[in-house]
C-alpha positions as a Markdown table, in Angstrom:
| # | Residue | x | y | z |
|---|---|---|---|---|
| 1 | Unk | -16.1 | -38.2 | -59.7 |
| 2 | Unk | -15.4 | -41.7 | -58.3 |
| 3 | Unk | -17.5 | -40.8 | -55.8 |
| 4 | Unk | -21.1 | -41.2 | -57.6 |
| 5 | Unk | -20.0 | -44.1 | -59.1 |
| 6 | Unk | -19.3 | -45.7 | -55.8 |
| 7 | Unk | -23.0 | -44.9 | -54.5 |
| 8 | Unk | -24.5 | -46.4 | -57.7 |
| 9 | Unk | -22.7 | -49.6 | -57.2 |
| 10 | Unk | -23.7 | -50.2 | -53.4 |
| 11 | Unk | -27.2 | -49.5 | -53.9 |
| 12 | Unk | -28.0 | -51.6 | -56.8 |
| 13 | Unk | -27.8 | -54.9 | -54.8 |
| 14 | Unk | -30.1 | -53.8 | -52.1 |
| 15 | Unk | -32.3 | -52.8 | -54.8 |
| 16 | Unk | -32.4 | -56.6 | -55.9 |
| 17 | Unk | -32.3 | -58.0 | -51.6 |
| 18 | Unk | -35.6 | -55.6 | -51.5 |
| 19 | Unk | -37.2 | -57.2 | -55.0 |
| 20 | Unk | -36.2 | -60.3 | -53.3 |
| 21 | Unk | -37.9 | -59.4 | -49.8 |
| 22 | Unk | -41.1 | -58.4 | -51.2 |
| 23 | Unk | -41.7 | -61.8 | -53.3 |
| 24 | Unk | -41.0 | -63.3 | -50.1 |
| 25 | Unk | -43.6 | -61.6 | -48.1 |
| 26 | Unk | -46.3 | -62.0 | -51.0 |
| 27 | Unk | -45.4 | -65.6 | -50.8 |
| 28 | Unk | -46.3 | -65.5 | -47.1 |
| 29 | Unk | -49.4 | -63.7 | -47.2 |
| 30 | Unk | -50.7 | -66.0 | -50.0 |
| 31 | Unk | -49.9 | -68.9 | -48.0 |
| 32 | Unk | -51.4 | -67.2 | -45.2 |
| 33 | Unk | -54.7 | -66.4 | -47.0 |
| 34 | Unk | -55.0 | -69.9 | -48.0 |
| 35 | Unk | -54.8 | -71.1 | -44.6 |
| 36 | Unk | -57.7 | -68.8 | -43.5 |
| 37 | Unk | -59.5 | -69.7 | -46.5 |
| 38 | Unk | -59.4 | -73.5 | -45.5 |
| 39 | Unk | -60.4 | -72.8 | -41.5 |
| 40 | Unk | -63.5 | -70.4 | -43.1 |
| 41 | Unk | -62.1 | -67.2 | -41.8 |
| 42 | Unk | -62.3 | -63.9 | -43.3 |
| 43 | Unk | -59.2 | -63.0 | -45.8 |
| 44 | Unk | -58.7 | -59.8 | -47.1 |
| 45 | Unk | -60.9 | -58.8 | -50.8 |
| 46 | Unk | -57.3 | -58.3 | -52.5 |
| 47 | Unk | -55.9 | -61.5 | -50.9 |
| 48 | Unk | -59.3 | -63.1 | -52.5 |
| 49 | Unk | -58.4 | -61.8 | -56.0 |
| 50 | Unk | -54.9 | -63.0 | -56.1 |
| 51 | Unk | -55.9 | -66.6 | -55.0 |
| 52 | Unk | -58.3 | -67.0 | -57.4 |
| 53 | Unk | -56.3 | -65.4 | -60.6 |
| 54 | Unk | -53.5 | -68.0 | -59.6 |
| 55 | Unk | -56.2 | -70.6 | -59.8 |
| 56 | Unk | -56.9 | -69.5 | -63.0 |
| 57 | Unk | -53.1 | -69.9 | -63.8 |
């Protein structure tokens, strides 16, 4: 029985390192879209619609 309990415990913080990952790499793509949005190139539809609600914000 102290088995399961074990598993739970190791896989809730790489639960939270992957949350943290993924804020990271939206951070990064945002920044990125902004850059090509200054230099006139193409970004992405989605990336469009993110920069512009945080504008809004």
């Amino acid at each position: 029985m102290s088995v399961p309990d074990n598993d739970q415990e190791a896989s809730e913080p790489k639960k939270e390192i992957l949350g943290k990952k993924k804020s990271i790499v939206g951070r990064l793509r945002r920044h990125q879209a902004e850059i090509a949005a200054k230099e006139g190139k193409p970004v992405s539809k989605y990336l469009e619609m993110q920069l512009e609600r945080e504008k809004k914000k």
